[in-house]
C-alpha positions in Angstrom: 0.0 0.0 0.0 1.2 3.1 -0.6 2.2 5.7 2.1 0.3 9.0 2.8 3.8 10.0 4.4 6.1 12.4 2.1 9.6 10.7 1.7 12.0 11.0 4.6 13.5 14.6 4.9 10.6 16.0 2.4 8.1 18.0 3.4 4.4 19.1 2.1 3.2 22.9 2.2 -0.1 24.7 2.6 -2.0 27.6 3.9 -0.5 29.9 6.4 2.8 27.7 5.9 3.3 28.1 2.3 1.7 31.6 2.4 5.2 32.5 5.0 7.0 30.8 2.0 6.0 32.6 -0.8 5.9 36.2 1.4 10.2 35.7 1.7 10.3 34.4 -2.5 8.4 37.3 -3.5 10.2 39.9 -1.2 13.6 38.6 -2.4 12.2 38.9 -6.1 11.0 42.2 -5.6 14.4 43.3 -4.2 16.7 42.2 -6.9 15.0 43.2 -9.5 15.1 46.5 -8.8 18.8 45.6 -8.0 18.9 45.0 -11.7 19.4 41.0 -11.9 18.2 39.2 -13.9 16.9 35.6 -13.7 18.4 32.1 -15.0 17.3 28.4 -14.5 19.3 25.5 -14.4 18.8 22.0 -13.8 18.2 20.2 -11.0 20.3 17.3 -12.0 23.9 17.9 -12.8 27.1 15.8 -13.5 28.4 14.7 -9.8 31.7 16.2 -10.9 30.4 19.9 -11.1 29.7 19.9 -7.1 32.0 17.4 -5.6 35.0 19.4 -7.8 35.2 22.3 -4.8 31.6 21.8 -2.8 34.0 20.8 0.3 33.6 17.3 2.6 30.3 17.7 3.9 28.2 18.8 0.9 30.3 15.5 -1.1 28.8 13.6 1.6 25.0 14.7 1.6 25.2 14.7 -1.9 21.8 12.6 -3.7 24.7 10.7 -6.3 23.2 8.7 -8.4 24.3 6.5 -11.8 21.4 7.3 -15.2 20.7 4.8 -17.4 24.0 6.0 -19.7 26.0 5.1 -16.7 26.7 8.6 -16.3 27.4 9.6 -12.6 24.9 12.6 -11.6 23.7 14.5 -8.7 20.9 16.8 -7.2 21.8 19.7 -6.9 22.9 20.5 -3.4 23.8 24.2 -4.1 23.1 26.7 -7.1 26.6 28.4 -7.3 28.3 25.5 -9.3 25.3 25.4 -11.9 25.3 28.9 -12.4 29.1 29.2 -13.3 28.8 26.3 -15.4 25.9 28.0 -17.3 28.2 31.6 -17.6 30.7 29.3 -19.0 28.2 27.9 -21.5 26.4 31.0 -22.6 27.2 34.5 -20.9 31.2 34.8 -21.2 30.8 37.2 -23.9 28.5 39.5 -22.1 30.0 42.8 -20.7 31.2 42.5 -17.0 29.9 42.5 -14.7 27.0 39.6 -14.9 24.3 40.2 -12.3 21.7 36.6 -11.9 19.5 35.6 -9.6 17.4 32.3 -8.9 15.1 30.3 -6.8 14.5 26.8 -7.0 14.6 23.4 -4.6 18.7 22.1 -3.3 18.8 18.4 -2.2 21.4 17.3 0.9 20.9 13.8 2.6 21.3 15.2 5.7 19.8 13.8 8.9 15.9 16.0 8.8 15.7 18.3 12.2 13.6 21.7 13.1 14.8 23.9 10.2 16.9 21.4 8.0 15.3 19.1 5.4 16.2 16.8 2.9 14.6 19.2 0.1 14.4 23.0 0.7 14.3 26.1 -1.4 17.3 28.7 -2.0 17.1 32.1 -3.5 19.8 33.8 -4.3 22.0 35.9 -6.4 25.8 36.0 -8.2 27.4 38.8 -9.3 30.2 37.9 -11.6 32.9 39.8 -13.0 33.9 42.3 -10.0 36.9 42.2 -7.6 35.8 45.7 -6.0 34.9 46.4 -2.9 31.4 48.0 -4.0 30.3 44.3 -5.8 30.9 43.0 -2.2 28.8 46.1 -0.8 26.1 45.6 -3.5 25.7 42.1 -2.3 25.3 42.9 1.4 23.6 46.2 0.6 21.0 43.8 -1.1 20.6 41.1 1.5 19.5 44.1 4.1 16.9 44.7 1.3 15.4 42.2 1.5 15.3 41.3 5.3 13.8 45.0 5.6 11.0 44.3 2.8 10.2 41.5 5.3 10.5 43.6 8.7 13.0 41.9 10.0 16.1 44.3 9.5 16.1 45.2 13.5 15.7 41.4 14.6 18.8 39.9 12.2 22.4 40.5 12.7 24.8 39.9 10.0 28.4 37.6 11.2 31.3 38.5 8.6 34.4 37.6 8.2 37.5 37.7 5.3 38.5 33.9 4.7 41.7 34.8 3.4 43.0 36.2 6.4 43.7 32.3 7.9 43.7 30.5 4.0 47.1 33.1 3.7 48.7 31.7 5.7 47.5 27.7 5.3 49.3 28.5 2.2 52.9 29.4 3.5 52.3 26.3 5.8 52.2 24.1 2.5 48.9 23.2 2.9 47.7 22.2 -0.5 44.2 22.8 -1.2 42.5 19.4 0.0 44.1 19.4 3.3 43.1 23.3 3.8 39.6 22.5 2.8 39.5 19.4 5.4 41.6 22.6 7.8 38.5 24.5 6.8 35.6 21.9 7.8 37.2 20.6 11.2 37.3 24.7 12.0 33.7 24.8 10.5 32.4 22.3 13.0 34.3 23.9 16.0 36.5 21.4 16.3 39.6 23.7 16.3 42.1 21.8 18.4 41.6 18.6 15.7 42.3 21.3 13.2 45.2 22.5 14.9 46.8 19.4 14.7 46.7 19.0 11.6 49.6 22.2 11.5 53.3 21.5 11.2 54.9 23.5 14.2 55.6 27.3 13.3 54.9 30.6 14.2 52.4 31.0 11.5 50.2 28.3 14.1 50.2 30.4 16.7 49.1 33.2 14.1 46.1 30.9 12.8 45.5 30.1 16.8 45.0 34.0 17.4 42.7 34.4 14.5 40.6 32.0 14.9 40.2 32.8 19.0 38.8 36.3 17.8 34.7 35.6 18.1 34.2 39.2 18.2 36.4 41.6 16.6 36.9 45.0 18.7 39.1 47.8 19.0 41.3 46.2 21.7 41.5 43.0 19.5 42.0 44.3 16.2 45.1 46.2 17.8 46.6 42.9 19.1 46.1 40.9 15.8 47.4 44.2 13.5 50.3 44.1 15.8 51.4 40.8 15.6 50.8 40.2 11.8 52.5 43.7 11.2 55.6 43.2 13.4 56.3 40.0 14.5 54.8 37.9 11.3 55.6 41.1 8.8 52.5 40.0 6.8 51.0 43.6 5.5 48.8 42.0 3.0 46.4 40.4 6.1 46.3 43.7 7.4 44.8 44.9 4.1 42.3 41.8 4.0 41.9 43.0 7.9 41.1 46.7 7.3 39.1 45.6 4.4 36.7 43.9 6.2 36.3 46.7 8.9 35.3 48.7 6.2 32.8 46.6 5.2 31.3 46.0 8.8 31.6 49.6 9.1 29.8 50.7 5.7 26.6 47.5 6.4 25.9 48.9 10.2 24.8 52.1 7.9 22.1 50.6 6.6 20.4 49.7 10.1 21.5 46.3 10.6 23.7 44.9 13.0 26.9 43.3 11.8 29.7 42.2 13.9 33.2 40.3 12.6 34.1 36.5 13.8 37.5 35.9 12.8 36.9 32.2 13.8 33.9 32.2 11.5 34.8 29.7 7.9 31.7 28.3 5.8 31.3 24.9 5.0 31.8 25.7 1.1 35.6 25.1 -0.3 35.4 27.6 -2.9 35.2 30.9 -0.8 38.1 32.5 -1.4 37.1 36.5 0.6 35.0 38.1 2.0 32.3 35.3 3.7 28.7 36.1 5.9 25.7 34.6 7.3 22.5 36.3 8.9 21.6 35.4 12.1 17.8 35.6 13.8 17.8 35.1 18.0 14.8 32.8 17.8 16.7 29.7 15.6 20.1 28.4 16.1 21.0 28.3 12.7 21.7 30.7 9.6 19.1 31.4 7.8 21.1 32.8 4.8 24.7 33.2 3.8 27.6 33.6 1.3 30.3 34.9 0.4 33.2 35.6 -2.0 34.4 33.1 -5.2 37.3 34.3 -7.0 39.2 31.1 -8.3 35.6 28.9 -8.8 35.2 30.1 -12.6 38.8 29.6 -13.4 38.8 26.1 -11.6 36.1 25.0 -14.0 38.2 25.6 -16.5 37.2 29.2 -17.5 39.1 33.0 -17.5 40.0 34.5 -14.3 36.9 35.9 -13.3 35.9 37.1 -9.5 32.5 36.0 -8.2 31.0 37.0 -5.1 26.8 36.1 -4.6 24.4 34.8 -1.7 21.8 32.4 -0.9 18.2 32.8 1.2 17.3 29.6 2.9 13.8 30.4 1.8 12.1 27.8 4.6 14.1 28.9 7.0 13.5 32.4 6.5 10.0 31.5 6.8 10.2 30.2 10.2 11.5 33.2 11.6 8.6 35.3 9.9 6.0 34.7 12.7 2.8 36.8 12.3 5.2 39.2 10.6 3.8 38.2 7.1 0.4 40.1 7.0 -1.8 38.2 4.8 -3.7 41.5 2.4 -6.7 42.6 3.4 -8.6 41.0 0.4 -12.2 40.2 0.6 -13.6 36.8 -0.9 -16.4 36.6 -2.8 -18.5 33.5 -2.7 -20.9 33.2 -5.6 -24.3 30.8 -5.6 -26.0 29.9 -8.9 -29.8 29.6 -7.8 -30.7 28.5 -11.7 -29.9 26.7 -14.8 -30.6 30.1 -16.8 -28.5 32.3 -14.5 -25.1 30.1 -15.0 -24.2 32.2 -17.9 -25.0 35.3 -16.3 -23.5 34.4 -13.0 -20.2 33.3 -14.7 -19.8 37.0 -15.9 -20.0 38.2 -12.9 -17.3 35.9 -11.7 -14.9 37.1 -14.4 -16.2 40.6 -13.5 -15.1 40.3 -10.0 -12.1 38.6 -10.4 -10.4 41.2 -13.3 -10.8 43.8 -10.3 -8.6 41.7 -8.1 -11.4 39.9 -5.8 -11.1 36.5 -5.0 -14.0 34.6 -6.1 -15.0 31.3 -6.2 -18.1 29.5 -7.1 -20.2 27.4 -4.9 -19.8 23.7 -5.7 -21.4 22.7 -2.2 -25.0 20.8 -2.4 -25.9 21.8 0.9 -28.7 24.0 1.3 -28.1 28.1 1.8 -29.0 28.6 5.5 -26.6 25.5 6.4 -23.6 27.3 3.8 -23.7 30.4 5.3 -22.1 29.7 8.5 -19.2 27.4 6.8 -18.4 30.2 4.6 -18.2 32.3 7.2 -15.9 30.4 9.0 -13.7 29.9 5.9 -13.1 33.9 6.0 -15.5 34.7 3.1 -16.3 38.5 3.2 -19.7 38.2 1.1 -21.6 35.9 -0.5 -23.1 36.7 -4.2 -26.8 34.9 -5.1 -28.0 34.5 -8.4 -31.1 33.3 -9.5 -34.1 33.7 -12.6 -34.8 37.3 -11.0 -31.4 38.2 -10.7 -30.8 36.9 -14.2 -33.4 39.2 -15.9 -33.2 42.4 -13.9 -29.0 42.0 -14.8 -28.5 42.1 -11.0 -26.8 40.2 -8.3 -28.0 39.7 -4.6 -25.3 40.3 -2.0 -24.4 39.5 1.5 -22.4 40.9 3.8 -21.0 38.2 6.4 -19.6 40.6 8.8 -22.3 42.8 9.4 -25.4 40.4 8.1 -26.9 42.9 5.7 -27.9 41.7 2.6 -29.1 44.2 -0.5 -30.0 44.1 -4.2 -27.6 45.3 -7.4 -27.2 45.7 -10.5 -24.6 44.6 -12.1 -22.9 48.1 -13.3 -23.2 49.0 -10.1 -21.9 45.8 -8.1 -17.6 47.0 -8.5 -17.9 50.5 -7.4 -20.3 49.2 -4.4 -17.7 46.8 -2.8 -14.9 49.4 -3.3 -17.2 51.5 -1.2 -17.9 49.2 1.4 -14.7 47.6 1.7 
């Protein structure tokens, strides 16, 4: 027999629920289109390859992998970024830089399902490609607040930043090729920091890494003691740069009313980030419910021209969650309509297509019930007004309508029946 059950780590979605949903998709639409992106759509299945290339340890192992009938070896997507590179390098290289995108679509991960993580769940996000400056980093972040404050959240979130480059620096002048500083990279990821550690030969440039990464909370007193060290003991004046650089940035997002603070301990789980990296925060869930970051080599590791990326990705459910009773349904009436007679049907559908071109929800009664029994049960499925229409109605071109809130119920003609409910409502 078949179950009534979605599969493990799927989910179904209706009413108040999927209404959440759709509030944070069509906020984040709204917002980057007037940010000037544009959309694409790719896949949902890829080759493995494509993610596992530089998706880091975890994402390979929550991968859906799967063989086709070809013997090819493919994947669910687990992520958009790799899909949408792969698509500039198909079709958009000879477009003028930079290359603004967005999407929204389902990811699949086989993790183990929990409050706030599924099997399947939506992202929404954007890439800018083409830019190294400082202002395509801005943009992004600029655009992220955006959307949070479309959704009246911008005084709830805070935004955790940090400049990956700042520890993969020096990773590199430990010899670290790039599989062990991506496995350097998760162990940090998970908080396991000590087993991540160990993994260092024994030099200065340990104890450097150590220091970072013990800075949760960047402030003046620490930011002197790290500039210090990497200026005169380690001589490293390029971190102070990447250090300065992401001040500026904390500095320039606090402007726009959100709260941002710096975590110099704070990595992603994704291998490719190569700068600047963040994730927004709410106080009532203990997870992220967005994030990204900055992707300079990903392009050229597919194979393409050097090519900075930098982009961002809503967990749309998750966003959702957070929403409460913040997502005001609008104040739109429905319209019930009854067909009292075989000769009205014609009449009554016109006024169905009537109502609805002026943006009320109507809907026609199928129920066999009689009226005095319907009337409460449409009441209690939030129906503002019920429409009858019978033989009379039918030849004097009129409609007879209820009001449900107040119980008055009046006669009208049908040129009159629009300007009447704008009236009322």
């Amino acid at each position: 027999m078949v179950s009534y059950e979605p599969v493990r780590g799927m989910k179904d979605y209706y009413g108040e629920e999927l209404y959440k949903i759709k509030a944070v998709e069509n906020a984040f639409i709204k917002t980057v289109k007037l940010a000037g992106y544009q959309e694409v759509e790719t896949p949902i299945l890829e080759e493995f390859e494509l993610f596992a290339l530089k998706g880091g340890e975890e994402l390979r192992n929550t991968m859906y992998v799967f063989k086709d009938k070809a013997e090819r070896e493919v994947a669910l997507r687990p992520e958009f970024t790799p899909s949408i590179v792969r698509f500039y390098l198909n079709s958009l290289q000879h477009l003028p830089k930079p290359i603004r995108l967005y999407y929204i679509g389902t990811v699949y991960r086989y993790d183990e399902p929990q409050f706030g993580r599924y099997r399947e769940f939506r992202q929404a996000g954007i890439e800018l490609l083409g830019s190294s400056n400082i202002l395509s980093d801005i943009e992004i972040l600029q655009i992220i607040t955006e959307i949070y404050r479309e959704l009246n959240l911008i005084d709830k979130i805070r935004i955790k930043i940090n400049n990956i480059s700042l520890v993969r620096k020096i990773l590199t002048k430990l010899n670290l090729d790039d599989r062990s500083q991506e496995h350097f990279l998760h162990l940090v990821d998970k908080n396991k920091i000590n087993d991540a550690l160990s993994m260092l030969p024994s030099s200065e440039y340990t104890e450097l890494i150590r220091s970072i990464l013990e800075v949760r909370k960047l402030d003046d007193l620490s930011y002197s003691k790290i500039k210090e060290e990497i200026e005169e003991k380690y001589k490293l004046n390029d971190l102070v740069q990447d250090l300065n650089q992401i001040i500026t940035i904390r500095n320039i997002i606090t402007e726009f009313g959100v709260e941002a603070y710096i975590d110099l301990g704070f990595v992603r789980g994704l291998a490719y980030y190569t700068g600047l990296i963040f994730e927004v925060l709410h106080p009532s869930v203990s997870f992220s419910i967005a994030g990204g970051g900055r992707y300079d080599n990903l392009v050229e590791l597919y194979g393409g021209s050097p090519t900075p990326a930098i982009g961002f990705a809503i967990g749309v459910e998750r966003t959702a969650l957070v929403l409460d009773n913040l997502a005001k349904k609008e104040n739109q009436p429905k319209i019930g309509v009854f067909v009292l007679s075989d000769n009205a049907i014609s009449y009554a559908i016109k006024i169905i297509d009537m109502l609805r071109q002026n943006n009320y929800i109507t809907t026609i009664n199928l129920k066999s019930a009689s009226v005095t029994k319907l009337i409460p049960s449409y009441a209690e499925e939030g129906y503002s007004f019920l429409i009858f229409i019978g033989k009379k109605e039918f030849e004097e071109k009129s409609v007879t309508l209820k009001n449900l809130r107040t119980k008055e119920q009046v006669t009208i003609k049908e040129d009159r029946l629009v300007e009447y409910l704008k009236q009322i409502i």
